[in-house]
Biotite code that builds the C-alpha atoms (Angstrom):
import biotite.structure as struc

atoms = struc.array([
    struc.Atom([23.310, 141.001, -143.914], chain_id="A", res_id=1, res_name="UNK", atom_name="CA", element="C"),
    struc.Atom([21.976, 139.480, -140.807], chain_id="A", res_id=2, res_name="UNK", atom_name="CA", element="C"),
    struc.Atom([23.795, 137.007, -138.987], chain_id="A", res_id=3, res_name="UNK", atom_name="CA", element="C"),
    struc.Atom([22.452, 133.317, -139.677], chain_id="A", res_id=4, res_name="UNK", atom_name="CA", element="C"),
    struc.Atom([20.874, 130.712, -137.502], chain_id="A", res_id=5, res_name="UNK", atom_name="CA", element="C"),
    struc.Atom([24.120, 128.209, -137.607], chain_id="A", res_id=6, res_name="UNK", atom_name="CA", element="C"),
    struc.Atom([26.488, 131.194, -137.220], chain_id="A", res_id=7, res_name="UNK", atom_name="CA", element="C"),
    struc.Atom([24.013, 132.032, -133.650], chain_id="A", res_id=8, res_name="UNK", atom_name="CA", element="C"),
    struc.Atom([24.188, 128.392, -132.598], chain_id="A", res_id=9, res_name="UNK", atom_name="CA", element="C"),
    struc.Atom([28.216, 128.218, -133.217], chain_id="A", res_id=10, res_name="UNK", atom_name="CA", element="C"),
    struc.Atom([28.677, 131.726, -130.903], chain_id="A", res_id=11, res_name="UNK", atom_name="CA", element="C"),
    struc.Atom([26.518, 129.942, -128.297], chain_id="A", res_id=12, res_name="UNK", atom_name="CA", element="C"),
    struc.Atom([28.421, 126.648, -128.313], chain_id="A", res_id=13, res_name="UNK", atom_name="CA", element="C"),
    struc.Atom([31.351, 128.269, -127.851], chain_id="A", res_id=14, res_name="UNK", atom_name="CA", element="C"),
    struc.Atom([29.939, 130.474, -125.300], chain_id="A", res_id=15, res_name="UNK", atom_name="CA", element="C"),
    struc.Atom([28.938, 127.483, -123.307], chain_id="A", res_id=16, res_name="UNK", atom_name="CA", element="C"),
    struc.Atom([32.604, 125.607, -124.000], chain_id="A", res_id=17, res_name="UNK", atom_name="CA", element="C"),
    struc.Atom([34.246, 128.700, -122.509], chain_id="A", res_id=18, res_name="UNK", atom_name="CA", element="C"),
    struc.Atom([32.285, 129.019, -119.685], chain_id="A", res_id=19, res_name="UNK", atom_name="CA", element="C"),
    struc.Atom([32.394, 125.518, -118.662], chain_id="A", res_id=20, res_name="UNK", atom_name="CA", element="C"),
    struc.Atom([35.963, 125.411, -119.184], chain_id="A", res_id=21, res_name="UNK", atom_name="CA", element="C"),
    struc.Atom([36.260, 128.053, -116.873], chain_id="A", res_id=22, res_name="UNK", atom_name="CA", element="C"),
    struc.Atom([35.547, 125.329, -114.009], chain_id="A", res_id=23, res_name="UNK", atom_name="CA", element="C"),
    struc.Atom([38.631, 123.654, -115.243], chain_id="A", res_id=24, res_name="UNK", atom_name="CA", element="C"),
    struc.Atom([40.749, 126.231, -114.108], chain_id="A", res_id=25, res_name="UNK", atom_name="CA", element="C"),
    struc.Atom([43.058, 126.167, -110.811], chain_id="A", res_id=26, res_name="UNK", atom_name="CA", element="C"),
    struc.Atom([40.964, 129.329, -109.025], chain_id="A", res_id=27, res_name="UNK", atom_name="CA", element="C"),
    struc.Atom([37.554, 127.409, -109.588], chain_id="A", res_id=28, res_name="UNK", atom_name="CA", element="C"),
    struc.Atom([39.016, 124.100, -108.992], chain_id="A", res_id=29, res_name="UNK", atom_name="CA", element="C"),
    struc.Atom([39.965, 125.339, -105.128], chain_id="A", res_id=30, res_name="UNK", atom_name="CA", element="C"),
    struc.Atom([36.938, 127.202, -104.471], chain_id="A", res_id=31, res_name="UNK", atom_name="CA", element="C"),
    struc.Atom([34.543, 124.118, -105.389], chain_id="A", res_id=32, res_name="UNK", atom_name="CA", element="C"),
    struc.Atom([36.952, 121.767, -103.640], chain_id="A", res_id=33, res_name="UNK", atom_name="CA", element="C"),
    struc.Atom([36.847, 123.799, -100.612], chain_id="A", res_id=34, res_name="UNK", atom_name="CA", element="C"),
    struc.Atom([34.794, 122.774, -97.492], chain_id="A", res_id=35, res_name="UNK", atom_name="CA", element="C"),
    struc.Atom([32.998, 125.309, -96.333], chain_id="A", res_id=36, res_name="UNK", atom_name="CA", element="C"),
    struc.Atom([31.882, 125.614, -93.056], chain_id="A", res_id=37, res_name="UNK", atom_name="CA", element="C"),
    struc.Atom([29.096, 127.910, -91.417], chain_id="A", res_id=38, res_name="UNK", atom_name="CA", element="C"),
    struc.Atom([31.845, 130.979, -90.766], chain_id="A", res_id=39, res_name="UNK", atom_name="CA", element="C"),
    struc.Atom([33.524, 130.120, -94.809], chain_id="A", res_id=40, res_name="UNK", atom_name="CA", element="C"),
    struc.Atom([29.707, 130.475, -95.690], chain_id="A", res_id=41, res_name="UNK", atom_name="CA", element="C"),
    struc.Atom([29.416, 133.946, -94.464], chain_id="A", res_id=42, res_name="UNK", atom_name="CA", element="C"),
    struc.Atom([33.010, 135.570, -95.457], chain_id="A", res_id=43, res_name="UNK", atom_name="CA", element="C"),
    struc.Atom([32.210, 134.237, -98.859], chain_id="A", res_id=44, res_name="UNK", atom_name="CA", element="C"),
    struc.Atom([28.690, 135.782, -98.951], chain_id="A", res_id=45, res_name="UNK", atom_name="CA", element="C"),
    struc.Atom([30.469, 139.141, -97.413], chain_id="A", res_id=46, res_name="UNK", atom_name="CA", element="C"),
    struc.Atom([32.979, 138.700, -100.145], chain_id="A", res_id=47, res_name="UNK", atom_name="CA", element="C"),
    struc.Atom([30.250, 138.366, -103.082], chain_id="A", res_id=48, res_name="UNK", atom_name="CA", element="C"),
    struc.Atom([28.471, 141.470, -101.982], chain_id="A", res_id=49, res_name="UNK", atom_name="CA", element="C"),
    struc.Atom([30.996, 143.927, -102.518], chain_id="A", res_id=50, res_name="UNK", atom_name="CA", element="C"),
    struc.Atom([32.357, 142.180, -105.742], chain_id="A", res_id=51, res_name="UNK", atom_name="CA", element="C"),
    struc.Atom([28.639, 142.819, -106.680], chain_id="A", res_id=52, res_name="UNK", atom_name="CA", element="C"),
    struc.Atom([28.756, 146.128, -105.604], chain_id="A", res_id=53, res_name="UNK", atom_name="CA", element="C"),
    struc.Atom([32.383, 147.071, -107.184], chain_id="A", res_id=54, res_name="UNK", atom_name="CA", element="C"),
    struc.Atom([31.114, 145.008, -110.696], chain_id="A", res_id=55, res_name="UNK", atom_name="CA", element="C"),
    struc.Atom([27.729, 147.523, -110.869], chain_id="A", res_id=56, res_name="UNK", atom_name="CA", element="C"),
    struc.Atom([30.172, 150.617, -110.484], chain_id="A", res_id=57, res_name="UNK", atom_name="CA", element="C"),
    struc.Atom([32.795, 149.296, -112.537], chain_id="A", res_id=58, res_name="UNK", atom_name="CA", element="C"),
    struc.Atom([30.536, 150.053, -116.407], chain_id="A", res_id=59, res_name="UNK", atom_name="CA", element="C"),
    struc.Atom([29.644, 153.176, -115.142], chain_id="A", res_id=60, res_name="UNK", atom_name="CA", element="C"),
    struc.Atom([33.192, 154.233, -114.488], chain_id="A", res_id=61, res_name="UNK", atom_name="CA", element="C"),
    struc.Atom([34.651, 153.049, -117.613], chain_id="A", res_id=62, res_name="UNK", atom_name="CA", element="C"),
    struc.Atom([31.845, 154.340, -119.156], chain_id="A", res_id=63, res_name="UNK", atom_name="CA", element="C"),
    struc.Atom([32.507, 157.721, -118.562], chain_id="A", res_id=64, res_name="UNK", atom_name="CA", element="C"),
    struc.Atom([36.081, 157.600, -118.152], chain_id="A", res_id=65, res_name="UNK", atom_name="CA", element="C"),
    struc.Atom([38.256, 159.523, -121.001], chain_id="A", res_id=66, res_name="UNK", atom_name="CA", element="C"),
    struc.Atom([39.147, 157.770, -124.317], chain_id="A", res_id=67, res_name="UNK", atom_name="CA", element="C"),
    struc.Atom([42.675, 157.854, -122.680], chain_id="A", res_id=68, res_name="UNK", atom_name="CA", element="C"),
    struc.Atom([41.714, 155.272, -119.659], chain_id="A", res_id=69, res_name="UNK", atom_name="CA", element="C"),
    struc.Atom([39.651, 153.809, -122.224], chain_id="A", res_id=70, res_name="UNK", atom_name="CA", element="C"),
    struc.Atom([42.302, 152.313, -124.111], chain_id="A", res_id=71, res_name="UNK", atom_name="CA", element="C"),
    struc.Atom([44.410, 151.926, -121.107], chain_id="A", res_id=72, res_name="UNK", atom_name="CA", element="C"),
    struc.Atom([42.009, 149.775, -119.623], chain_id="A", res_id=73, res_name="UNK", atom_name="CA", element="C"),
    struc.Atom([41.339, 147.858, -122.211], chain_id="A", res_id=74, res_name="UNK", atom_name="CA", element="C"),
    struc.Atom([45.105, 146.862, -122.830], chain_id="A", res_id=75, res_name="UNK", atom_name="CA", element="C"),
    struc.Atom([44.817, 145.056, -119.352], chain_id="A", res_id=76, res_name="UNK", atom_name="CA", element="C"),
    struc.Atom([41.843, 143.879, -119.603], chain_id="A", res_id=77, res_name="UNK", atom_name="CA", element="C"),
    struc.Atom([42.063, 142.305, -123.120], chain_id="A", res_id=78, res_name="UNK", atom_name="CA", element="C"),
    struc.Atom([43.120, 138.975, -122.015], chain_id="A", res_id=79, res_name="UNK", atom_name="CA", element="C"),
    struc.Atom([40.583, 138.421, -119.860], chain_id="A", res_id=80, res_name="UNK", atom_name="CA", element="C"),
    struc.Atom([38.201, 140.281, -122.264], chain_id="A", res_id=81, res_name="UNK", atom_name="CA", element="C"),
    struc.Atom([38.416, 138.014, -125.274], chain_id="A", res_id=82, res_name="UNK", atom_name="CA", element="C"),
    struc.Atom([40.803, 135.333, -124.443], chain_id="A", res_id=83, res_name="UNK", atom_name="CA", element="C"),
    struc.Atom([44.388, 134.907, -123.598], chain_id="A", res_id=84, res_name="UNK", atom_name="CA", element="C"),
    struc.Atom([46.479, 135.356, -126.963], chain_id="A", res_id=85, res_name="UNK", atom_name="CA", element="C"),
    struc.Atom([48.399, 131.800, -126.525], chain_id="A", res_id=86, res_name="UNK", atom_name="CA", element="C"),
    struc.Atom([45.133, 130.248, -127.329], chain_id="A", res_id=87, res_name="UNK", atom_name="CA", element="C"),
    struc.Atom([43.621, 132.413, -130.208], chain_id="A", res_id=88, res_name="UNK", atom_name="CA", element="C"),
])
């Protein structure tokens, strides 16, 4: 059975309530309340690249990485991965 058009809309509300409610949070809080002068400007940038960089390689390792560190991986990632258990 496909998946309706309410059922859609419902994933994509909540979509959008997580991600804004990500802004809520104490790390996002202090980086959009932080000033940020010409040299914060350019560590940040420096910072983003190689979190871009490490995020591109990251699929491909767990990708190919054995069922073993599969599952291991997983385990510590789940939070993050599909929401903290306190709030499901």
């Amino acid at each position: 059975m496909g998946v309706g058009v309410n059922s859609i809309g419902s994933h994509v509300e909540e979509l959008v309530r997580l991600c804004n409610a990500q802004f809520n949070t104490p790390p996002f809080r202090r980086l959009l309340g932080a000033t940020f002068t010409e040299e914060r400007v350019q560590q940040y940038s420096i910072q983003m690249a190689y979190y871009v960089q490490t995020a591109r390689l990251l699929g491909y390792v767990q990708g190919s990485a054995p069922f073993e560190i599969k599952e291991t991986d997983w385990q510590h990632e789940e939070d993050e991965l599909i929401g903290e258990k306190k709030r499901r």
